[in-house]
C-alpha positions in Angstrom: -15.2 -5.8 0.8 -15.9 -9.4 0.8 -15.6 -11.0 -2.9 -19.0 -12.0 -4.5 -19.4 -16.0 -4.7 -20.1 -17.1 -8.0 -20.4 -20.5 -7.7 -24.2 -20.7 -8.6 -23.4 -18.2 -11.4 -24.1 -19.1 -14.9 -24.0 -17.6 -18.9 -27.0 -16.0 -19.9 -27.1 -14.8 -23.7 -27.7 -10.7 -23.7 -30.4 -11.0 -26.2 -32.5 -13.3 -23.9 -32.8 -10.5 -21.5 -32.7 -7.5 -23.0 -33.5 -6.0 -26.4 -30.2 -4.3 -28.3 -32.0 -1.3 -29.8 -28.8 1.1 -31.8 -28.4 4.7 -31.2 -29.8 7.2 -33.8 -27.6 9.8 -35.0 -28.3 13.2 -34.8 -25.9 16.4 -36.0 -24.4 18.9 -33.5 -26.2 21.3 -36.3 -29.5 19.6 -36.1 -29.8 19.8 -32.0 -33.0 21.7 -30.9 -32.5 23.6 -27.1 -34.6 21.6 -24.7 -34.3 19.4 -21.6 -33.9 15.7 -23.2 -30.9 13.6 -22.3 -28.6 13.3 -25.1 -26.5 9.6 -24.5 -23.4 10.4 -26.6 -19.9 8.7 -27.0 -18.2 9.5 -23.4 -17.8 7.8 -20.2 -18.6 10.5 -18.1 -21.6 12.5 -16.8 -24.6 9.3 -17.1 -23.3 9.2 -20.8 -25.1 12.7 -21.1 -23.2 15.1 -23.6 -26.1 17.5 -24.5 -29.8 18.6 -23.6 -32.0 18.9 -26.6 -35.6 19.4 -27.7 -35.9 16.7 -30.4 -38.1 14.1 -29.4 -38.8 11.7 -32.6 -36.5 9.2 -31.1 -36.9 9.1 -27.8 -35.8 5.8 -25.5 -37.7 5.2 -22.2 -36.2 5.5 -18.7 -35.2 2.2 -17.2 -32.6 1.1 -19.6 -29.6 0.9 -19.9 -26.9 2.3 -22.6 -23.9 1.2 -23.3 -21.5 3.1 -25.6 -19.5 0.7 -28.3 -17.3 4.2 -29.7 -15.8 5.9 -27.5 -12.4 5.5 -25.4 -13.6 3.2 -22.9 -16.0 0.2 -24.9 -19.0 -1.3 -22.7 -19.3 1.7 -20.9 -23.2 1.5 -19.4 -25.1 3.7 -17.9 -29.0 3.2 -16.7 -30.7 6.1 -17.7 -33.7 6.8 -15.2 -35.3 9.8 -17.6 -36.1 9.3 -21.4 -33.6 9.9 -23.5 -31.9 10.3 -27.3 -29.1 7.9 -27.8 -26.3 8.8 -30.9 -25.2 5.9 -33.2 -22.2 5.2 -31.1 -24.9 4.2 -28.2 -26.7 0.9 -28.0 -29.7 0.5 -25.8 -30.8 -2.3 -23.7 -34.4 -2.4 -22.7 -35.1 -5.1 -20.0 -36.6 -8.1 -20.7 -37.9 -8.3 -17.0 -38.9 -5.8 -14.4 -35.5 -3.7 -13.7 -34.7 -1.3 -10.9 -31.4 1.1 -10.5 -30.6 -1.4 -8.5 -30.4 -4.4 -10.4 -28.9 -2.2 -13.3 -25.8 -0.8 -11.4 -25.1 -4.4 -10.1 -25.2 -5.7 -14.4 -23.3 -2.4 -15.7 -20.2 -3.1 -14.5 -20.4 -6.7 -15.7 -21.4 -5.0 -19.5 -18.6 -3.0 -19.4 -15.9 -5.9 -18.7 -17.4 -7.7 -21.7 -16.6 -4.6 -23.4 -12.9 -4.4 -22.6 -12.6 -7.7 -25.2 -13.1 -5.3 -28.2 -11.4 -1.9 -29.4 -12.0 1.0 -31.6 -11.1 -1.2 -34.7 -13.1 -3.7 -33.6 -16.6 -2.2 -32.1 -18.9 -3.8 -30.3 -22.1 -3.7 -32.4 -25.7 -4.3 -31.4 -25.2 -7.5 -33.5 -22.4 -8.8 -32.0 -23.7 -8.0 -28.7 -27.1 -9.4 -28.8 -25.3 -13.3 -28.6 -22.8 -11.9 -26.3 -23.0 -14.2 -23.1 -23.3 -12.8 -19.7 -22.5 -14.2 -16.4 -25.1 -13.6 -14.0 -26.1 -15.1 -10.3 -29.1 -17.6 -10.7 -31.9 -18.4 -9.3 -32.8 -22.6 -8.5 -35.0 -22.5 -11.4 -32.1 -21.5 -13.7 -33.3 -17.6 -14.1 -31.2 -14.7 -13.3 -31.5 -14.1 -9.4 -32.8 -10.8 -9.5 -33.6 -10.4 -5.8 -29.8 -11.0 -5.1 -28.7 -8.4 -7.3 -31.3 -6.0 -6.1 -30.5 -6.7 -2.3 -26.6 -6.7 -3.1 -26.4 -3.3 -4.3 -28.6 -2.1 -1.9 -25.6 -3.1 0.5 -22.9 -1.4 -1.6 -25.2 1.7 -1.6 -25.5 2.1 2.1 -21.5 1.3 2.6 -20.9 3.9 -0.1 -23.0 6.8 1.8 -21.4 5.9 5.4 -17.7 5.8 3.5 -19.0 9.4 2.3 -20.1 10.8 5.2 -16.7 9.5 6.8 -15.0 11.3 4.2 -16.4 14.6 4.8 -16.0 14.7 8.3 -12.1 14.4 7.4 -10.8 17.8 8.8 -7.2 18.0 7.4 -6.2 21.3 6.0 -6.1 21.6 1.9 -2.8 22.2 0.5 -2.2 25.8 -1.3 0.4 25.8 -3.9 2.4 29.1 -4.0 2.8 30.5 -8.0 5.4 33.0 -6.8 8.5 31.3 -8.2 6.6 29.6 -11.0 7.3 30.1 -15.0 6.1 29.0 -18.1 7.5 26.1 -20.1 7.7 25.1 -23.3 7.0 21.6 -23.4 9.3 20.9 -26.1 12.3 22.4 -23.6 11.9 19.8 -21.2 10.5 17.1 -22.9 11.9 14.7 -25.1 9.3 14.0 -26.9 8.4 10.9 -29.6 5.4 8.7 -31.0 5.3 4.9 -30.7 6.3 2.1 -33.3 3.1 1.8 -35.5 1.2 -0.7 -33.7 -2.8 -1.3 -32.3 -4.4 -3.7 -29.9 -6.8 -5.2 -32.4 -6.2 -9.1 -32.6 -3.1 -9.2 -30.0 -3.4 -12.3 -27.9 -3.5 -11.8 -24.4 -0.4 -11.3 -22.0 0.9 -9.5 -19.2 2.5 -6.0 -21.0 0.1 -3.0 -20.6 -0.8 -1.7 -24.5 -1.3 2.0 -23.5 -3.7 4.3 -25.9 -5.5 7.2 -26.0 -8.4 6.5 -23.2 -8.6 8.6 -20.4 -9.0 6.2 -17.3 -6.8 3.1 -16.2 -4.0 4.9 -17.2 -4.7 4.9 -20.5 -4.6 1.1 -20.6 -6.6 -0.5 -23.6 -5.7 -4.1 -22.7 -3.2 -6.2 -21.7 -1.4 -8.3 -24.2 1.4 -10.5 -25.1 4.4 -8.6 -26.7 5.8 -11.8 -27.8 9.3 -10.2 -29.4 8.6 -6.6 -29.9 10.7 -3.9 -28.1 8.8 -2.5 -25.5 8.6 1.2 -24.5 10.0 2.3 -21.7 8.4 3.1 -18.2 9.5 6.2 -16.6 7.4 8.5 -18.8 4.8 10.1 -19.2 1.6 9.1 -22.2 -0.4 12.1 -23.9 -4.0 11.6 -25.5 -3.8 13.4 -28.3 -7.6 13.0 -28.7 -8.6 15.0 -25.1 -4.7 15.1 -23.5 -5.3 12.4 -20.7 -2.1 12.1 -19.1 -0.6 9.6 -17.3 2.5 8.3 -16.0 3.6 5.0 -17.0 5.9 3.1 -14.4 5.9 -0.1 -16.2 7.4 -0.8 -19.5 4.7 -1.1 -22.1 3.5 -1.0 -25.4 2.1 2.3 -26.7 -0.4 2.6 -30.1 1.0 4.0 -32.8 0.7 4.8 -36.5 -2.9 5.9 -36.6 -4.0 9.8 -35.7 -4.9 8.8 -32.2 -1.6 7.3 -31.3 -0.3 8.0 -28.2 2.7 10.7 -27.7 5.5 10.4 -25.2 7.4 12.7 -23.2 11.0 11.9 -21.2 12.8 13.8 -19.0 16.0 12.1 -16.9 14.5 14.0 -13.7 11.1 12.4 -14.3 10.0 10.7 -11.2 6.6 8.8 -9.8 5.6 12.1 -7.6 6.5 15.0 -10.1 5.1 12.9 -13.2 1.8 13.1 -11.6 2.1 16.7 -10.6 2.8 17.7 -14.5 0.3 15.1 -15.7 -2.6 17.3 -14.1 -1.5 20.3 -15.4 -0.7 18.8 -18.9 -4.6 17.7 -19.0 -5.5 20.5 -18.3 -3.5 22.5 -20.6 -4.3 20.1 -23.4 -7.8 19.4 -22.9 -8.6 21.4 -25.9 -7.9 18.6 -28.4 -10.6 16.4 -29.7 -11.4 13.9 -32.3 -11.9 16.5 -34.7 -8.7 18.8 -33.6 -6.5 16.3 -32.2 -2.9 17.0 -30.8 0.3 16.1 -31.7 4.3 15.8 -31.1 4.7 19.3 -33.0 1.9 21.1 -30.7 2.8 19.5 -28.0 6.2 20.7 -28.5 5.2 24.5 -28.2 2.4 24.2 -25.6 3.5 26.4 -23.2 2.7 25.2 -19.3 3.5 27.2 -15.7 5.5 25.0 -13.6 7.5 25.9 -10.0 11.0 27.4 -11.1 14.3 27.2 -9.5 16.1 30.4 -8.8 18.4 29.7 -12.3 14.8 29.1 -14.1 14.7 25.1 -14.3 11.4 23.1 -13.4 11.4 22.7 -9.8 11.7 19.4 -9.9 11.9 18.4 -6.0 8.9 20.9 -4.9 7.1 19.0 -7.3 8.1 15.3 -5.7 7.6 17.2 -1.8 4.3 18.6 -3.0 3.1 15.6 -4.2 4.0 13.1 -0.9 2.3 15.8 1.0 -1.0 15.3 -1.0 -0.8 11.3 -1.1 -0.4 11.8 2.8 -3.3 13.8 3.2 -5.3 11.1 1.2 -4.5 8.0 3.1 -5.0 9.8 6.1 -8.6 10.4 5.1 -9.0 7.3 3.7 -8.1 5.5 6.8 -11.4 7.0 8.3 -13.1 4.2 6.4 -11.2 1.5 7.5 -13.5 -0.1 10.5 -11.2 -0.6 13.2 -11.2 -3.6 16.0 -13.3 -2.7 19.0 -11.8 -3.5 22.5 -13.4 -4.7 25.3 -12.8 -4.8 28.7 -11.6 -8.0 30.9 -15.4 -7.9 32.4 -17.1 -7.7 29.1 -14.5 -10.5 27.5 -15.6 -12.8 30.3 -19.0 -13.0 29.0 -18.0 -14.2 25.7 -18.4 -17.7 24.4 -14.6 -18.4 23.4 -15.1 -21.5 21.7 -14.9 -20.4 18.5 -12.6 -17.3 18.8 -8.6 -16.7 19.3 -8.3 -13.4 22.1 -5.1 -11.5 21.6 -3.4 -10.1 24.7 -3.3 -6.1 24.2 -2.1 -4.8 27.4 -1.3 -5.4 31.1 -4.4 -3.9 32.1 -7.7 -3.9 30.8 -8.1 -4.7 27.0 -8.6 -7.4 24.9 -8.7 -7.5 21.1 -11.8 -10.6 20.2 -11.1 -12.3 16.9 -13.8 -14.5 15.4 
């Protein structure tokens, strides 16, 4: 996909466009059953969390929320039904007339500006109301509109051929045999330790990945300069103790620690790129019962039990799990390559008709094809 050109891009403050209206809290224990959204602290699912009946706070459809405490800050959604927003939620109601459109092409935007703040540092509905946005604009100065509108109209229709492409792949689904599988203690395989106390807040910014508790980008909050701390290793693999998002780390990095929600870390000399990921599913999986409220830690951890393939003396399969894996990241880029467009080939007879002034023709064979490049 071609790169958008910013050049006639400029800073527009958020408060000029939209109204920042905050979230309004409202208990688990106070939740009516209904059919209203509920906008809550996740990144998943709209923003949705819950379906309730209260109504004494209700935001209209065509805005957009963005969520300023949860694992992922700037996280916006546009909500197309009304809707309750908590306290971790702010709410942007349009200055100007907004489409789904326009508002999917400015959400990803909002939630880059958000990556420049953490949990320690939220991103209020004051702060945010003189936060500056880039936008494209319009000869008069205003935010171009139309092309964001027409742009994501674009991305839309690529999106539902790439789809269709993708479910016309016909390759057979891998089954994974539990015959010789056996249970685990964590704790038997893994080494398993907590970062040097540490956070993200105020760390200028670098090249070393600081790896939390989120659960997308690998659990990357930022990227900062370690100056002359001692880095954690790569070759592991990172636990959320807040939902038990798992990933493997193959660079060296720095890890939060110190505070509740500090990462944990789990070694094993056999650990490699393929079998890392085939545990880290079945560790988030196994550990998805944690929250904020019951997080994990290095002691449960230790005696979570998890089934993994077995070798005939009883130790973790380690190679089916690397073989297994290959087989499942071949599978992918062979569907995948369905969207790649390829080159069409014409004949000699259609090439002749061609104006060749402005293209380079490569030679493909001794008989009747030629590959036209503009």
């Amino acid at each position: 996909m071609k790169k958008i050109d910013t050049t006639y891009w400029k800073e527009f403050q958020i408060d000029d466009i939209f109204e920042v209206i905050k979230g309004r809290r409202l208990k688990k224990s106070d939740h009516i059953e209904g059919s209203i959204n509920y906008i809550g602290a996740t990144i998943f699912n709209n923003g949705i969390t819950d379906k309730v009946g209260n109504n004494t706070h209700i935001h209209p459809s065509g805005t957009i929320t963005v969520c300023y405490n949860c694992s992922d800050i700037g996280t916006a959604f546009y909500q197309d039904d009304p809707f309750w927003a908590t306290d971790d939620v702010n709410v942007l109601y349009p200055k100007f007339k907004i489409s789904k459109y326009i508002a999917h092409f400015i959400c990803p935007i909002i939630h880059r500006l958000g990556m420049a703040y953490t949990y320690e540092n939220k991103w209020t509905a004051e702060k945010m109301r003189v936060t500056k946005i880039s936008l494209p604009s319009a000869v008069d100065g205003s935010p171009d509109w139309q092309y964001m509108e027409d742009y994501m109209r674009r991305i839309e229709q690529k999106t539902k051929s790439a789809i269709t492409a993708l479910k016309k792949a016909k390759n057979a689904c891998l089954k994974i045999d539990h015959f010789y599988w056996k249970e685990f203690k964590i704790g038997e395989i893994f080494i398993i330790s907590r970062p040097n106390a540490r956070l993200a807040i105020e760390r200028e910014v670098g090249d070393v990945p600081f790896v939390a508790s989120g659960n997308v980008n690998n659990g990357i909050e930022k990227y900062v300069d370690a100056k002359d701390e001692v880095l954690d290793n790569k070759g592991c693999i990172t636990v959320s103790p807040v939902d038990g998002s798992s990933f493997y780390q193959p660079n060296d990095f720095l890890g939060r620690g110190g505070a509740g929600s500090s990462i944990i870390i789990l070694r094993n000399d056999k650990l490699k790129p393929y079998s890392a990921l085939y545990i880290c599913s079945i560790l988030k999986k196994q550990c998805s019962k944690y929250s904020y409220s019951n997080m994990g830690s290095a002691s449960k951890l230790r005696n979570e039990l998890i089934l993994l393939p077995a070798t005939p003396s009883g130790e973790p399969d380690w190679h089916y799990m690397e073989m297994y894996m290959r087989g499942v990241e071949a599978i992918v880029k062979s569907k995948l390559s369905l969207l790649i467009p390829h080159k069409p080939e014409i004949t000699i007879k259609e090439a002749e008709t061609i104006n060749f002034a402005n293209a380079s023709v490569t030679y493909i064979d001794n008989s009747t094809n030629y590959n036209i490049k503009k």
